[in-house]
N, C-alpha and C positions, 0 to 999 in steps of 0.2 A: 358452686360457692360453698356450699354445707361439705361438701365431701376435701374440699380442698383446707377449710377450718378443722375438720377433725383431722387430717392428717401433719396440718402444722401442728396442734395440739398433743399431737403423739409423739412428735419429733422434740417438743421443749420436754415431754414427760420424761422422754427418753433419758434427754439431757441433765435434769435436775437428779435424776436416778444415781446417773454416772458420779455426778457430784458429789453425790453420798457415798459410795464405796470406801471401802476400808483399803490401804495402801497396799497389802496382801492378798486383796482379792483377786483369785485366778477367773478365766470363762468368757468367752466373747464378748461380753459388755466391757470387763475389766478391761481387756485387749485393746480396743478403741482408747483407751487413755492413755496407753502406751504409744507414744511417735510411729513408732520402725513398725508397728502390729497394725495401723489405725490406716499408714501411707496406703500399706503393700493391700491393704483388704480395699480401700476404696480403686487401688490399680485393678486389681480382681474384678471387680464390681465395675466397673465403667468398661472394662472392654473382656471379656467371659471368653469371649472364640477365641483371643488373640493365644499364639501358640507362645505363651509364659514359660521363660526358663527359670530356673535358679539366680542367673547369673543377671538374667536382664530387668527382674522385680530388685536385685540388688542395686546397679544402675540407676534405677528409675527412682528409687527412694534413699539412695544417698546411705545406703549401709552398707556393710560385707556379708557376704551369703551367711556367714556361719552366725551373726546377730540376728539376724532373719529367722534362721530354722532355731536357733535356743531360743527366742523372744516365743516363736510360734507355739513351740511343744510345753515349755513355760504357761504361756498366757491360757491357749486355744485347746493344748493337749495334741492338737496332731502337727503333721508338716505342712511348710505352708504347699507345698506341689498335689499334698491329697487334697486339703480347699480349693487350691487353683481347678481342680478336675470335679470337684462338687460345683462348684458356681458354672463351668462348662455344661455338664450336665444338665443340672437345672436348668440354665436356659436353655440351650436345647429340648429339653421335654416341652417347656412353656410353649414356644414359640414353633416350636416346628409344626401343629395342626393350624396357625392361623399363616404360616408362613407358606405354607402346602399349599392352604388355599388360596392366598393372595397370587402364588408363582402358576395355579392351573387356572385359573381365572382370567389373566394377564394375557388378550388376546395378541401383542405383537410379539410374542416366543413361538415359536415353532414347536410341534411335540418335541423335537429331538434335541432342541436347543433351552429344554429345562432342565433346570436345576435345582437344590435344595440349598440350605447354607452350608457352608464349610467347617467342619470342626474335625480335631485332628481327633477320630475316632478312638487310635489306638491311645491316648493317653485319658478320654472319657473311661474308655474301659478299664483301664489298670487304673484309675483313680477308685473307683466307684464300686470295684470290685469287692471290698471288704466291707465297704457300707451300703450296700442293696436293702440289706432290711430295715435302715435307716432312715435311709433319705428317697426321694421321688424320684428315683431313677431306671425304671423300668422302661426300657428304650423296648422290649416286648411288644407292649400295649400297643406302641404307635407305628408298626411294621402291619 
C-alpha cells in the first residue's frame, strides 16, 4: 500500500513538473509533451523485444518516419532506433537473470527444449554500441 502511494506520488510530481516547462525546452521530460515523441516512447516502453522498425513505430503512432526522427533528435538528441535498442537492452539485462531462473527451474522443459527470451541481438548490439559507458548494458556480466 505505502510503496504503491509513493509511486502514484511520483507519477503526479512528474506531472505537475512537466506543466512547468518552458515551450523551448528540449530533454526527455520535454519530449513526453510532445504527441509523436510521448506515442512512439510509450510504443518503446510497452513492448522492448518487439523487433521495431522505423516504418512500423511510424504506423503505429500515426506520423511519417521523417516527424519521428526530427521530433526525436529535436526533443531527446538522439534517433528514435538508438532508444528503441537502449529500452531492448535494458530489459534484457533486467530480466534475463530472473528469467534464466524461472526457465531452469521450470520442471516440464526438457534440458534441450530451453530457452531464453528472444531479442534480435544484432540490433542490441549496434544500438548500444556507442553508449556502453552510459547506459546498463554490459551483456559481459550475464554470460
Amino acid at each position: 500500500m505505502k510503496l504503491r502511494m509513493a509511486e502514484l506520488l511520483f507519477v503526479d510530481v512528474i506531472r505537475r513538473y512537466l506543466e512547468t516547462l518552458a515551450d523551448g525546452q528540449v530533454g526527455w521530460l520535454a519530449g513526453l509533451r510532445n504527441p509523436v515523441v510521448s506515442r512512439t516512447l510509450a510504443l518503446l516502453h510497452d513492448a522492448p523485444t518487439r523487433n521495431w522498425t522505423l516504418e512500423a513505430l511510424a504506423a503505429q503512432v500515426g506520423s511519417s518516419r521523417s516527424v519521428i526522427a526530427e521530433r526525436f533528435m529535436h526533443f531527446i538528441g538522439q534517433p528514435p532506433m538508438h532508444i528503441c535498442g537502449i529500452f531492448a537492452c535494458n530489459w534484457r539485462v533486467a530480466c534475463w537473470p530472473s528469467e534464466v531462473a524461472r526457465l531452469l527451474r521450470s520442471q516440464r522443459r526438457s534440458a534441450s527444449n530451453r530457452s531464453l527470451p528472444s531479442v534480435e541481438l544484432s540490433r542490441i548490439a549496434s544500438a548500444s554500441r556507442p553508449i556502453n559507458g552510459d547506459a546498463v548494458c554490459d551483456q559481459h556480466r550475464f554470460r
